[in-house]
C-alpha positions in Angstrom: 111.2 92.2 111.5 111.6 95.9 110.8 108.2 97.3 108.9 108.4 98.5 105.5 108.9 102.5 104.8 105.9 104.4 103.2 108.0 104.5 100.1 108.2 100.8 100.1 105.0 100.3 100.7 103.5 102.9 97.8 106.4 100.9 95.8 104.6 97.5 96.6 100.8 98.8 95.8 102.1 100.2 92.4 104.0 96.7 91.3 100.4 95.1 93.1 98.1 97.4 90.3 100.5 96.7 87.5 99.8 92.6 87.5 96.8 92.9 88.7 96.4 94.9 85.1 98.6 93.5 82.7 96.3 89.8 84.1 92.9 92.0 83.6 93.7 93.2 80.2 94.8 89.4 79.2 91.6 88.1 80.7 89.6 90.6 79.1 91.4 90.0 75.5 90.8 86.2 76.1 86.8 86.9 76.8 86.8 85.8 80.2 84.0 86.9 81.2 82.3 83.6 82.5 80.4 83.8 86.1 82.3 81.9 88.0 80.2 82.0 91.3 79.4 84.8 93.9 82.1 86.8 95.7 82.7 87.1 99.7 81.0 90.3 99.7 78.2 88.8 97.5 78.2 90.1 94.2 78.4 88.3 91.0 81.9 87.4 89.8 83.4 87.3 86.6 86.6 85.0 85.0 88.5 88.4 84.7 87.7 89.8 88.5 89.0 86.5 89.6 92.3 86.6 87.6 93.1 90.2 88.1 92.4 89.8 92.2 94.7 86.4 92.1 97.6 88.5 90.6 97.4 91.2 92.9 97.5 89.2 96.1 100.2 87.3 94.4 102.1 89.8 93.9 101.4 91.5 97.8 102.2 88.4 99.1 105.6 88.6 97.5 106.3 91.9 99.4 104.8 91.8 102.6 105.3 90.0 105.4 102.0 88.8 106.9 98.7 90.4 105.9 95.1 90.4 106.7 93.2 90.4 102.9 90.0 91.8 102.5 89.1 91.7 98.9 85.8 92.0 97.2 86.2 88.1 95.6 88.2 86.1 98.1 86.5 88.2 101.1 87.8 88.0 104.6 91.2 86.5 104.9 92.7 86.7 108.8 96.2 85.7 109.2 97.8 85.3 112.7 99.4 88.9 114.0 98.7 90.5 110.8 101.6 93.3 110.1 98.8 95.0 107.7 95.6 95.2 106.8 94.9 95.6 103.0 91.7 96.5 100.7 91.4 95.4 97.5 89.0 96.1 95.2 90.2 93.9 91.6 87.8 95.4 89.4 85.7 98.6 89.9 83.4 98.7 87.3 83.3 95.1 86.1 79.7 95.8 84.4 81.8 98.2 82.2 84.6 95.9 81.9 82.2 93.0 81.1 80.0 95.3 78.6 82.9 96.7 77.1 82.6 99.9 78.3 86.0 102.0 78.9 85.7 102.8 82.3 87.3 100.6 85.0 89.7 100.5 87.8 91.1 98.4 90.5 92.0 99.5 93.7 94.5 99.2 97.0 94.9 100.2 100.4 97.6 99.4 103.3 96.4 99.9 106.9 98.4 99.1 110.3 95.1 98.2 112.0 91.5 97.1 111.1 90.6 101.0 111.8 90.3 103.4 108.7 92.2 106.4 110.3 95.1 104.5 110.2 95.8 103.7 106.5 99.3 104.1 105.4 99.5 103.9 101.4 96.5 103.9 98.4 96.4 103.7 95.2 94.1 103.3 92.1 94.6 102.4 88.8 92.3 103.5 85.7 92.8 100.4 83.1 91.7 101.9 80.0 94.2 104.9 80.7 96.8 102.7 82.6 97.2 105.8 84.7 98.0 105.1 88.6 96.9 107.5 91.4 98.9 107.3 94.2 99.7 108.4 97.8 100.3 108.2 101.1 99.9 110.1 104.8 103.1 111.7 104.5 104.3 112.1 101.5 101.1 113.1 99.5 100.0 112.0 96.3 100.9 111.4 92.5 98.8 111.0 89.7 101.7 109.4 87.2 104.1 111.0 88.9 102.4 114.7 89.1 101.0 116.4 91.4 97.3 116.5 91.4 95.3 119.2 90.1 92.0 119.6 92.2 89.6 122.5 91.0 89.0 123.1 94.2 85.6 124.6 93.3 83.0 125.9 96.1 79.5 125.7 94.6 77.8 123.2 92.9 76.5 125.7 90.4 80.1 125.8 88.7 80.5 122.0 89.4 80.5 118.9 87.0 79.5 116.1 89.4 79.3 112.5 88.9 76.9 110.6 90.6 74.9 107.6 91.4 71.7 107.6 90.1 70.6 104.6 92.3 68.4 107.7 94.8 66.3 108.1 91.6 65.6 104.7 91.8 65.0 104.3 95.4 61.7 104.0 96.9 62.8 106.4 99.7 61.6 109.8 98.9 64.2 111.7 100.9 66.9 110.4 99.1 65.2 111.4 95.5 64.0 114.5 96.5 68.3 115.0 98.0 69.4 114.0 94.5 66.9 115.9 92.5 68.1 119.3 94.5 71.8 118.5 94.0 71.0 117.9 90.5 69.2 121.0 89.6 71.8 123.2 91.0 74.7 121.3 89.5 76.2 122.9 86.0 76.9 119.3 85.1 76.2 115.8 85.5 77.7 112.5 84.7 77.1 109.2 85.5 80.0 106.4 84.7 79.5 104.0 87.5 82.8 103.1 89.2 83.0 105.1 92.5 87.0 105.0 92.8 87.7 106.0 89.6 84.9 108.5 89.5 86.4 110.3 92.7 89.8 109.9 91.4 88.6 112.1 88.3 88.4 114.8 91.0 92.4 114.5 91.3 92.5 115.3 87.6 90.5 118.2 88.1 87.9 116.8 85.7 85.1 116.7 88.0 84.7 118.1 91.0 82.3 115.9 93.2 81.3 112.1 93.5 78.1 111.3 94.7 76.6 107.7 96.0 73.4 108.9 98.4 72.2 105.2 98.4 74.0 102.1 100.6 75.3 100.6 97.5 78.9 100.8 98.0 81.5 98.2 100.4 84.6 99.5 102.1 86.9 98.1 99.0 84.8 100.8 97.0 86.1 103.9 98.5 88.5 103.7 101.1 91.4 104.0 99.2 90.4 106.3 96.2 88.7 108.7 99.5 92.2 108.6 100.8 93.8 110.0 98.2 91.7 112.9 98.1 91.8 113.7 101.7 95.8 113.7 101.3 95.3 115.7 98.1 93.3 118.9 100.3 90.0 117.3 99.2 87.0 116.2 101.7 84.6 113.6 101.9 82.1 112.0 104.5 80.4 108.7 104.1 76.8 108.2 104.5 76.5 105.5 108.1 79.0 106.6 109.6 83.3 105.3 109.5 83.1 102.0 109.0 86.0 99.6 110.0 87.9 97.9 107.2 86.5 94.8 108.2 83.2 95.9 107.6 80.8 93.8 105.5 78.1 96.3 105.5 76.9 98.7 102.5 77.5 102.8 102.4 77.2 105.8 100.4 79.5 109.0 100.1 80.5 112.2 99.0 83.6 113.1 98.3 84.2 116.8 96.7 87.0 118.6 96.0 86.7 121.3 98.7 85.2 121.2 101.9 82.8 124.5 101.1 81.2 122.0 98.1 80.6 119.1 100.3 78.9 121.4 102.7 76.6 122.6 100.5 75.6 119.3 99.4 74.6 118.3 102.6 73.3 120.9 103.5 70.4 120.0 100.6 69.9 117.2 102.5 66.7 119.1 103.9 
């Protein structure tokens, strides 16, 4: 059977995003926000990050042919010859969706192999906004149907960055004494706590780096959201090294909207 065109395929991630948040909004409306057990990457889950993941494998399944799923609830799900291999995060941010708090997204991304190099299609959608970002290897990306508008800033003395304030936290003083130096030569800091929305601000051009020093983040995180902003002209580099998209393991990353800014904030690494 013939494969699916890139436009096809950033047609089935959009129509994917939309159920999965027209079902999160109902959920949310209907206070489902019940634990309902322990996902397959082993984080708590909620009534609403089930429902919005069922709708948007539903509604993948409908368009594709055979699939390998790995999602942050159902976890790994193999099929025989898989045509794809697709990343889905439901809900980004579900301790802001549970609390109430206006910032959450769900996100997507088509590969033709387990390998990162090779994803095809991505996309993120902010829920609060219902704003879709959107892309793919050849043909760029949208943000509703624009084209994106990095800042494309080179110093983090200009920059408003958003970041993780888990190296605060951490016991390891390398990583504190990394984020206190980024910090104090930053213009501006903010701190919303949903990594693919966070670096898909950085498409909007209203921020100009995301930072996660800490192994707090799975592949579902910031695969496809990183994506984007490589086909947009942005950079990024993840903390461990590439991991496969099969991975089950924990990461951190930078992603910045010019390659001169992520430079320099590695290069405070000391």
């Amino acid at each position: 059977m013939k494969r699916m065109s890139l436009k096809e395929l950033r047609e089935c991630v959009k129509e994917a995003l939309m159920s999965g948040h027209e079902t999160l909004m109902k959920a949310l409306s209907e206070n489902r926000r019940e634990v309902v057990g322990r996902g397959g990457f082993g984080d708590l889950s909620y009534g609403f990050d089930k429902l919005a993941e069922e709708a948007i494998v539903e509604a993948l399944t409908h368009r594709l042919n055979s699939f390998y799923l790995i999602s942050e609830e159902m976890g790994l799900i193999p099929c025989e010859s898989p045509e794809y291999y697709v990343v889905v995060d439901p809900v980004d941010g579900s301790t802001n969706a549970l609390y109430g708090l206006p910032f959450y997204a769900s996100s997507i991304a088509i590969s033709s192999s387990p390998k990162a190099e090779d994803i095809l299609v991505a996309g993120v959608i902010d829920h609060v906004r219902r704003k879709i970002f959107l892309g793919d290897k050849e043909r760029g990306v949208s943000v509703d149907q624009r084209a994106p508008s990095l800042r494309k800033t080179s110093s983090l003395r200009d920059s408003l960055i958003q970041m993780s304030l888990d190296a605060i936290k951490d016991g390891r003083a390398e990583l504190r004494r990394w984020a206190e130096r980024i910090i104090g030569r930053s213009k501006h800091l903010r701190c919303f706590s949903a990594a693919s929305l966070e670096i898909c601000y950085l498409l909007e051009g209203k921020a100009d780096a995301y930072i996660c020093l800490t192994s707090n983040l799975k592949v579902m995180d910031f695969y496809a959201p990183a994506f984007l902003l490589k086909w947009a002209g942005g950079a990024y580099r993840i903390l461990g090294g590439e991991p496969t998209l099969l991975d089950k393991g924990r990461y951190g990353i930078v992603a910045a909207s010019s390659q001169a800014l992520l430079q320099e904030i590695w290069s405070l690494r000391g």
